[in-house]
N, C-alpha and C positions, 0 to 999 in steps of 0.2 A: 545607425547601429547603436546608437547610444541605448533604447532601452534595453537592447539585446544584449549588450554585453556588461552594461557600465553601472546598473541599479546597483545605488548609495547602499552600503552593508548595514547603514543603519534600519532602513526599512525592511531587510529580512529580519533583525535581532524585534525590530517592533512585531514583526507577526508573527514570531514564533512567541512572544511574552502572550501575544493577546488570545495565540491558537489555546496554551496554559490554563491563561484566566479564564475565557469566556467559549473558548469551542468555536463552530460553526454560528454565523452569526445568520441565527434563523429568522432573522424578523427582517431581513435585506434578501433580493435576490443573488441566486448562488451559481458562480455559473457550470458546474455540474449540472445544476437543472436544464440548461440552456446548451451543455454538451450531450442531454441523453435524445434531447429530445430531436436532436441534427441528426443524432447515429440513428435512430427510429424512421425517421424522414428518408435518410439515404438508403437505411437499409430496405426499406417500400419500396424507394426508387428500382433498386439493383439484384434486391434474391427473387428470382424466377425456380421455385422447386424443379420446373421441367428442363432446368439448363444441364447441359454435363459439368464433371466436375470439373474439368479445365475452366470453362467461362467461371463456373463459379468462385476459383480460385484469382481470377484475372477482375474480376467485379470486387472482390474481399480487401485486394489490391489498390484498387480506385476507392472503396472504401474507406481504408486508412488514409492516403494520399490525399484524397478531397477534406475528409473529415478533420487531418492535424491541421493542413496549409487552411484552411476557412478559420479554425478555432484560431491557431499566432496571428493571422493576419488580422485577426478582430482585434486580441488583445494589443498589439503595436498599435494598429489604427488609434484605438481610443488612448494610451499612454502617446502619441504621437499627438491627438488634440488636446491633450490635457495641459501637455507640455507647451502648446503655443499659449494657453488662456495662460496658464501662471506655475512657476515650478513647482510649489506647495500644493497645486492641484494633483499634478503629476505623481507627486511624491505619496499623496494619500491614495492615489488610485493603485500605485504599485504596492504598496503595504496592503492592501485591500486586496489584490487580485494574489499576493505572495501567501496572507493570513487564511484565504477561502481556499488555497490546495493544500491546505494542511491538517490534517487529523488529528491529533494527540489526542488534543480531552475527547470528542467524540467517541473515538475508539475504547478511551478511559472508561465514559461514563455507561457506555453498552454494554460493556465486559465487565463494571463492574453491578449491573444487575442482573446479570446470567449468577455470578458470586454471591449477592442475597438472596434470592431463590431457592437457589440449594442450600445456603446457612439457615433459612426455614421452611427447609424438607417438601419445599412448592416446587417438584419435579417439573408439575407439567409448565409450571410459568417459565421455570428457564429454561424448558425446550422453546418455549413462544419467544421470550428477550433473545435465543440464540438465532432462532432463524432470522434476526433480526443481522445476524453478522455474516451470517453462511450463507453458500449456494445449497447447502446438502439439505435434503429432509430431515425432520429434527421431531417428529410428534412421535414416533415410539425408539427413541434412545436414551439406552438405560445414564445415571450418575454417571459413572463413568467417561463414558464415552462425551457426554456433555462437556464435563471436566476438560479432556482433550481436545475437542473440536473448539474448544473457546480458548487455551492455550496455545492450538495452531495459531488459529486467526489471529492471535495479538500478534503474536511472534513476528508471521509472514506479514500481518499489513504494519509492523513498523517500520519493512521496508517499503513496503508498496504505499501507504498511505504517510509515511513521514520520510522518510531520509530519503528515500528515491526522489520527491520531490521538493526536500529542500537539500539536496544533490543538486538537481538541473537549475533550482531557483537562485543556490546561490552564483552557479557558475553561468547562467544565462538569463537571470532575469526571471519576469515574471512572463515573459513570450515561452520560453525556454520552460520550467514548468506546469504552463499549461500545455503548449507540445505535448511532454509527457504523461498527462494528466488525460488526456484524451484520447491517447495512443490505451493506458491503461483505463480509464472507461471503456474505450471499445473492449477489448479484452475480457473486462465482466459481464457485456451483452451479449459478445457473438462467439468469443473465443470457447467456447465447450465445445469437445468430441463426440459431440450426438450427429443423428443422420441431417438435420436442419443446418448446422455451422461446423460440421469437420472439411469441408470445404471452404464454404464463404469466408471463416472467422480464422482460416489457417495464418493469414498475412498478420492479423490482431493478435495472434499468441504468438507468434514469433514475433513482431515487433517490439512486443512487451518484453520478451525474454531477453532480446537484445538490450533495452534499455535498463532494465534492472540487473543486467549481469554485475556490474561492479556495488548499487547499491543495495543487494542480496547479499552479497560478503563482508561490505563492511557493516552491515547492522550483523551478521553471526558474531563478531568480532569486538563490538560493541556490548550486544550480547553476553558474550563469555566472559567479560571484564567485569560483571554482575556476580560472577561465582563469588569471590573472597566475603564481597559484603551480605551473600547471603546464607555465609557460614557452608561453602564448598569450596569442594578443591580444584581453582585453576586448572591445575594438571590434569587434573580427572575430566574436567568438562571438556576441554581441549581433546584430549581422547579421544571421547567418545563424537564429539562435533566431526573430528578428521572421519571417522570408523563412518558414519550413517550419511555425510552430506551429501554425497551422492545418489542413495538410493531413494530417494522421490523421485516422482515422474518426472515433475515441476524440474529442471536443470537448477532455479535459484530458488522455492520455494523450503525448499531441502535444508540450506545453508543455513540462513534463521530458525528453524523448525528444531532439528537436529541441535544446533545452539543451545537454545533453550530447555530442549528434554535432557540434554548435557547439565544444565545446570541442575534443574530440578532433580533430576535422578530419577526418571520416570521414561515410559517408551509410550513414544505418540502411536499415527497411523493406527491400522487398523481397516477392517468391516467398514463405508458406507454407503448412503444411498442418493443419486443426483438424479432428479427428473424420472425415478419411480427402476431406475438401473444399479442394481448392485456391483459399487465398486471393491476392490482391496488394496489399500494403499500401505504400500511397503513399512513394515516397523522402524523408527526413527527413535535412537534412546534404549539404555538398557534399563530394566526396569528394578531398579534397587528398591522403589515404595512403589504405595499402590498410592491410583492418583487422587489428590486430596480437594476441595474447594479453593482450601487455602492457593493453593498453585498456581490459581488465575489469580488471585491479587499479588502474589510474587511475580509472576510472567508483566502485570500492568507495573510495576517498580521497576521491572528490568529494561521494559519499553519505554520508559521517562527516563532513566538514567542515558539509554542509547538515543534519546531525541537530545537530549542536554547537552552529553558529550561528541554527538555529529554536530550542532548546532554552532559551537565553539570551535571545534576543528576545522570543518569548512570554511569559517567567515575569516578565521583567522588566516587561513593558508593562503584563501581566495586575496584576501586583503591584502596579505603580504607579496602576494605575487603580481600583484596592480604595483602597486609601491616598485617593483624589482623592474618589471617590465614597462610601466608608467602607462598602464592600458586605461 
């Protein structure tokens, strides 16, 4: 149980500096690539369009279950041989497999080219850098909306793609975040309510909901601690975070979302459109300005500041609770 439980805190503080500096380290295999292409495989395997919807809800099921126990028990396996060649092997493989489930810059440097785009009036390119972040259609949405749908996504994937998984990572390792990392992979393939996966992908969206329940609330939280330095009012964001976190479909999506339009002073949601279906997703934020460019490079400040200060919290607590417990 040792890598499960007992990965050295230094190796998370190293791969959150290197996620900072250097992002996704593209010139290495990642293994997201190597989780999409298992969910693809299994999903061949197991969706039969002609099944009813029980079997297919019962396969969605095997799904997830095959799909998370195959991904940890890869990642153990190989931190379990690494661990016999030499502990310094081990240790670079854990920093490695910690630093590849983590987002920051990534997310940074997407969101912040949806931001130059618009600062030279090239609409239609930061619809293109945007569909780069969303599931939504993005070729005829106006400024605006651009604006907002790129403020969601920071928002929501600081949790999804940062604290949610150095949440699991510090508390369980690098088994333990990729677990989650796969559960939330599946969740971006199957988990949509179209006629193809409101079925099959039911077990992948609730799973995911389940394991981001707690880190969905503390990135809102994180989040909101961003008001004072961004010349707003605590109180006010706070407000309006309590007033809207509920009304997203998303049970956690809401929390950080709402958060954030709290801060900025602006109201998300709105009109869109997923796989050619017009959605409407509930207004989040009241809308004191109209919404600015500027907003997503505030939204990426507030998402650094909430990776910084989880990054610190966690190691620290985690840390001190080995020391208390002698785990």
């Amino acid at each position: 149980m040792r890598f499960f439980m007992n990965t050295p805190m230094t190796s998370v503080l190293f791969a959150v500096v290197l996620d900072f500096i250097a992002g996704d380290p593209k010139s290495l295999w990642h293994p997201v690539m190597g989780i999409g292409k298992l969910i693809h495989k299994l999903e061949g395997k197991l969706y039969r369009e002609k099944d009813p919807s029980t079997l297919k809800k019962k396969k969605g099921i095997l799904l997830v279950l095959f799909g998370s126990i195959t991904v940890t028990v890869f990642v153990y396996t190989m931190l379990a041989l690494a661990f016999k060649v030499s502990f310094w092997l081990y240790y670079l493989l854990a920093v490695y497999f910690l630093w590849t489930g983590l987002a920051g810059r990534t997310l940074k440097e997407e969101s912040l080219k949806v931001h130059r785009a618009l600062y030279l009036n090239q609409l239609k390119e930061a619809r293109k850098r945007l569909s780069m972040l969303v599931s939504r259609q993005t070729e005829v949405m106006s400024e605006e909306e651009v604006i907002k749908a790129a403020v969601e996504t920071v928002s929501e994937n600081t949790s999804d793609g940062i604290l949610a998984p150095l949440f699991f990572g510090v508390l369980f390792g690098p088994c333990g975040m990729w677990l989650y990392k796969t559960v939330n992979t599946m969740d971006s393939m199957v988990g949509y309510k179209n006629e193809r996966y409101f079925d099959f992908g039911w077990c992948a969206a609730k799973a995911d909901d389940v394991l981001n329940f707690i880190p969905a609330r503390l990135t809102a939280w994180f989040i909101l601690f961003s008001a004072p330095f961004e010349g707003r009012s605590l109180k006010r964001a706070i407000q309006v975070y309590k007033k809207y976190k509920n009304r997203h479909e998303s049970p956690n999506a809401g929390h950080p979302e709402s958060a954030a339009a709290g801060v900025l002073g602006i109201s998300l949601g709105g009109d869109a459109v997923y796989f050619g279906k017009s959605v409407h997703k509930a207004a989040l934020g009241e809308r004191e300005k109209e919404p600015e460019p500027s907003d997503i490079i505030t939204t990426v400040r507030m998402m650094e500041r909430a990776y910084i200060m989880s990054a610190v919290m966690l190691i620290m607590l985690t840390a001190l609770g080995r020391w208390v417990f002698r785990v």
